[in-house]
N, C-alpha and C positions, 0 to 999 in steps of 0.2 A: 776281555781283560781279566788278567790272574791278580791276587793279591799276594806281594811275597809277608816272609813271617816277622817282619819289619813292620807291614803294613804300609809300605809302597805298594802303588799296582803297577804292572809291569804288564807290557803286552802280551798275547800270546805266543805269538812266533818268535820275543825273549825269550820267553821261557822254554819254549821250545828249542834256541839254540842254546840254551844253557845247558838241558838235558843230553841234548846231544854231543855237547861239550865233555859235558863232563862222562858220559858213559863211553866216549871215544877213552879218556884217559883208561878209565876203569878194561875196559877191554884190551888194550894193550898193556896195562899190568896184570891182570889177571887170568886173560882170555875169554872171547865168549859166554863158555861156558861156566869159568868160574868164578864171572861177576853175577852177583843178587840186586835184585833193582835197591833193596835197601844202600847199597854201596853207592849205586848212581844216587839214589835219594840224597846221601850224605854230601857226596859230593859236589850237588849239583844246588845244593841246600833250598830243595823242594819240596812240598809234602806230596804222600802218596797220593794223596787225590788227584794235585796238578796233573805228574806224570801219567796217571790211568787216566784221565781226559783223554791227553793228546797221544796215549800210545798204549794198547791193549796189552804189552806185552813186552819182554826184556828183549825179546826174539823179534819181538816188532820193529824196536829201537834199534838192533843190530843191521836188521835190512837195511831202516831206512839210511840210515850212514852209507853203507855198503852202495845201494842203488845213487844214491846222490852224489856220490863221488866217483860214482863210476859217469854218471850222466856227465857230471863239471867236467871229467877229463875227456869225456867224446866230444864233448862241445868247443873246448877250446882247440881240441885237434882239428875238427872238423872249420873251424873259425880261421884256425892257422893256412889249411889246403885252400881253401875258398881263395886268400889273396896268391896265388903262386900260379904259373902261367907256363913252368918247365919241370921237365920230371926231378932233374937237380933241385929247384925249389922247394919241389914239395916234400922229397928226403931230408933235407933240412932243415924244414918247418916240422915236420914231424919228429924230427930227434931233438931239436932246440926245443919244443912246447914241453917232450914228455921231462927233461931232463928241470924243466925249470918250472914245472908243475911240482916234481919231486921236493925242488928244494925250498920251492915258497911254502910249502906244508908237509913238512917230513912225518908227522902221527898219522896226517889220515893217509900217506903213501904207504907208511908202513903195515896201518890197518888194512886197505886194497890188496896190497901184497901179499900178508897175510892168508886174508880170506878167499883171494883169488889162487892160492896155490893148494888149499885146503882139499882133501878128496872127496867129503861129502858134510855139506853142512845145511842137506836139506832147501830148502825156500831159498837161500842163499845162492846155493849150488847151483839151483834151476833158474836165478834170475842171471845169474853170471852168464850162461853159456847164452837167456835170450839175448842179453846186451852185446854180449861178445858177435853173435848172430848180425843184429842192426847196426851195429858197429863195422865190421868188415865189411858188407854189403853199402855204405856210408863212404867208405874211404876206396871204394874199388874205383868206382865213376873218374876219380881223381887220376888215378895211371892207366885206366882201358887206353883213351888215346894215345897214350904214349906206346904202351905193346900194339897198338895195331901199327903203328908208324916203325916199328923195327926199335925203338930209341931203345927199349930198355926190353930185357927179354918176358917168355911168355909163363907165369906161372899161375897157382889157383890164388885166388884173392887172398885167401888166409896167409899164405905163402910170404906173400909181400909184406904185409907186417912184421912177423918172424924176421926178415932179412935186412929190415928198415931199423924196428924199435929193440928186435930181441937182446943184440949189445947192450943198447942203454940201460934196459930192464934189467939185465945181469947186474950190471956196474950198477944202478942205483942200486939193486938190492945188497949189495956188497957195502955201497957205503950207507946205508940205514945202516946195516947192521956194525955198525964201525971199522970195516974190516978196512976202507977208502976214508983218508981224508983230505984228497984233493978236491978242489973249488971243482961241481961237476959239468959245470957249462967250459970249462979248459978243453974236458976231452970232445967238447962240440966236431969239432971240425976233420980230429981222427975217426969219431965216427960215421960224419957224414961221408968222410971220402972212402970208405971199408963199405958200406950203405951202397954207393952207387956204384961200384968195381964188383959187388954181388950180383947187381943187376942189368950188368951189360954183355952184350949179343957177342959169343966165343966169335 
């Protein structure tokens, strides 16, 4: 248990999402690199000490967001294919999850967004690509049977995603950045049927 500066104690994993909370915000106003943990301190209204318990480092605190949000959103993808039983299902379990993962928590899409388009951000950069790694390998299992069956054609795992979520990913990054302000579960069902006209047998 932490005590805050009130003199409530608060658990540690409040505290912990506090920090996290609030150095989400701070990094999408000022980025990364031009947040000071003194800022996250402020706004997370912690003392130094709490935050260097539970995180060595601002770079620490930027992973750990970065990693846990990337894990949330394979998880829920991976949760969404689990119930689907036709290659149709599972393109549209995949574009309904990412599209509505987006809009339940637009800061930390934005931040994912962000740091996943980034060209080298070090520790970051090298945890992206293993995720991205276990991830593809994770959602192949889910259409192998469908390309040995003929149903949908034959490409490299990677491949399939790009054809599946790549739209969405455009479009939601369009509307973070306000450039979309339609409701984005609307465009669900244009790009499911774009999603599976990619991936069917000339």
């Amino acid at each position: 248990m932490l005590r805050a500066k009130s003199g409530r104690r608060i658990s540690t994993e409040q505290r912990r999402r506090e920090i996290l909370d609030a150095a989400l915000a701070c990094f999408l106003d000022h980025g990364v690199a031009g947040t000071t943990i003194e800022q996250i301190r402020i706004a997370s209204k912690a003392s130094h000490g709490s935050i260097y318990h539970l995180f060595r480092s601002k770079d620490e605190i930027a992973l750990t967001l970065f990693v846990k949000g990337m894990h949330d959103y394979h998880r829920k993808i991976l949760q969404a294919l689990e119930n689907e039983s036709t290659a149709y299902g599972c393109i549209r379990a995949m574009i309904t999850t990412h599209l509505q993962d987006v809009k339940d928590d637009p800061p930390l899409a934005l931040y994912l967004t962000r740091l996943g388009m980034a060209d080298d951000l070090g520790e970051i950069s090298e945890q992206y690509r293993s995720l991205n790694d276990d991830y593809v390998q994770s959602v192949w299992p889910h259409f192998e049977p469908f390309v040995k069956q003929g149903e949908i054609v034959r490409h490299s795992p990677e491949l399939y995603i790009s054809l599946i979520v790549g739209p969405a990913i455009h479009l939601c990054r369009s509307w973070l950045r306000g450039r979309v302000d339609q409701d984005l579960l609307s465009a669900t069902n244009t790009l499911v049927e774009a999603a599976w006209m990619s991936l069917q047998p000339k």
